[in-house]
Residue, then its C-alpha position, 0 to 999 in steps of 0.5 A: x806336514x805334522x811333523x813338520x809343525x811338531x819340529x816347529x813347536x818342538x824348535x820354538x819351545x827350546x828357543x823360549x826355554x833358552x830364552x828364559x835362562x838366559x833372563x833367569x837369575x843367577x839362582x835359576x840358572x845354577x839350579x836349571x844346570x845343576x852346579x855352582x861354578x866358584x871361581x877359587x885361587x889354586x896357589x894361596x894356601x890354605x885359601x885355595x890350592x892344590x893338594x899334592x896327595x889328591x891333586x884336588x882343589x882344597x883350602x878355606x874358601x872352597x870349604x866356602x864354596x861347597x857350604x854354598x853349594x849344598x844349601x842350593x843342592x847342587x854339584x860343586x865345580x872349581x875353575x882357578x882364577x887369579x888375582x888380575x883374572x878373578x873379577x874378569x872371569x866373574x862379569x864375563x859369565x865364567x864363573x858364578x861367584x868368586x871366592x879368592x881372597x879379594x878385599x871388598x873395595x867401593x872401585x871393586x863394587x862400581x864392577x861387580x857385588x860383593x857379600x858381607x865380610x867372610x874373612x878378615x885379615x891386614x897386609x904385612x911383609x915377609x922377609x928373611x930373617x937378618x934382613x934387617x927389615x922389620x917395618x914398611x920404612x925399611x923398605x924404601x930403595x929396596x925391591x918388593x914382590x906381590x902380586x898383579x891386580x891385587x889390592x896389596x900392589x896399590x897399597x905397597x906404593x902408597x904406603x912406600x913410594x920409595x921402594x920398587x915394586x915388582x908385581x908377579x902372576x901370583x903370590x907364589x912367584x913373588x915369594x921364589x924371588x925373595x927365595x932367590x934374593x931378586x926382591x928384598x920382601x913380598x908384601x900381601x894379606x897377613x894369612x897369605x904370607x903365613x901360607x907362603x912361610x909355612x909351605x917352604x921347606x925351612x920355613x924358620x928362615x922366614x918372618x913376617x914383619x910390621x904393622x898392619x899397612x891396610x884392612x883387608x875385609x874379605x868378600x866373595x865376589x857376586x853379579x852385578x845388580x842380582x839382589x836375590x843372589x847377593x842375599x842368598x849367599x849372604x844367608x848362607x853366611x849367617x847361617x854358616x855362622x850361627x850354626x857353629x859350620x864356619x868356626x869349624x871351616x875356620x879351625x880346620x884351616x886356621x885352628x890351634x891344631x892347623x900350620x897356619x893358626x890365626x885366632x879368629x879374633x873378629x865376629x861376623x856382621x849377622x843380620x837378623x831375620 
């Protein structure tokens, strides 16, 4: 009978611990597991893709991450995401934050959180050279490649509604059909498309062109209505800016030295404490 009553206790006990986490917030349940689970893309480089020497996961936004990662001491763990899967995956419980290239938009924020801006960059277009394109108007009748879900799918038909647009998996894909002459430029977030050039073989043959077609503020991508989350990696932010850690996060990816360099040109918000 005393064991009986011991396993009724022992059951109990467990359900109410399960019980807890699961009405625990964000925070709680990362440190009770042991890890921060970062939803990163794994095929936009330098943001996020996979390292052919190491086969790891690496890029700017894990760099993020694991900042994040070691202020809550806990382990790091990756899981891929795209640009139509990155928002699902995050109100579904995948995945605890989303760092990926996503633009803070208010039709974003009606789904999920985001935190102050992390990085900023605008939309362009890549082309061939000799294409004869140099500007969005250049681009009316013609095919352009992007990618599926993305802010830079909305913003191409708005700024050229006369052109076709023909959405991909992922940006890596849209720019193997302008290799391959099916679309006549891919259009997304200038660094992207800097990424893309880079990594090709005779990336000479490339150019990015045109004015700026849109903002892209950069936000990581928090849980709904999780206040003490959003303003713990909000801190982590701050902190990663005043302390000198994102500029160098930032010259490691983007620096003078780096395939991809961007002078960083803007100042992150800093709230005082």
């Amino acid at each position: 009978m005393k064991k009986f009553f011991t396993s009724i206790l022992v059951g109990l006990a467990t359900i109410m611990m399960l019980s807890s986490l699961a009405f625990a917030g964000k925070l709680e349940q990362i440190k009770a597991r042991g890890k921060l689970i970062a939803g990163v893309k794994d095929a936009v480089v330098p943001f996020g893709y996979v390292d052919e020497k190491t086969n790891q996961l690496v890029g700017f936004d894990v760099d993020i991450c694991r900042y994040i990662a070691n202020k809550l001491g806990v382990k790091l763990e990756l899981k891929p995401v795209t640009s139509a899967t990155r928002i699902p995956m995050l109100t579904q419980g995948s995945v605890d934050l989303v760092a990926a290239t996503m633009t803070h938009k208010f039709s974003r924020d009606d789904v999920i959180d985001f935190s102050i801006t992390y990085f900023m960059d605008g939309q362009k277009i890549l082309v061939k050279k000799g294409s004869g394109i140099k500007s969005v108007a250049d681009l009316a009748g013609k095919k352009v490649g992007t990618s599926k879900g993305s802010t830079s799918e909305k913003n191409i038909k708005k700024a050229q509604p006369k052109c076709k647009v023909l959405s991909f998996e992922g940006y890596p894909q849209a720019f193997l059909a302008l290799q391959q002459g099916k679309v006549a430029a891919v259009t997304t977030d200038s660094t992207i498309l800097l990424g893309l050039k880079n990594s090709a073989p005779n990336p000479d043959e490339y150019e990015i062109v045109g004015d700026y077609i849109s903002a892209e503020p950069y936000g990581i991508g928090l849980p709904e209505n999780d206040s003490d989350f959003r303003d713990f990696v909000n801190r982590c932010l701050v902190d990663m800016w005043n302390s000198g850690e994102y500029q160098k996060i930032y010259n490691k990816w983007f620096g003078p030295h780096s395939k991809f360099h961007l002078p960083l040109t803007w100042k992150m918000e800093i709230w005082p404490y």
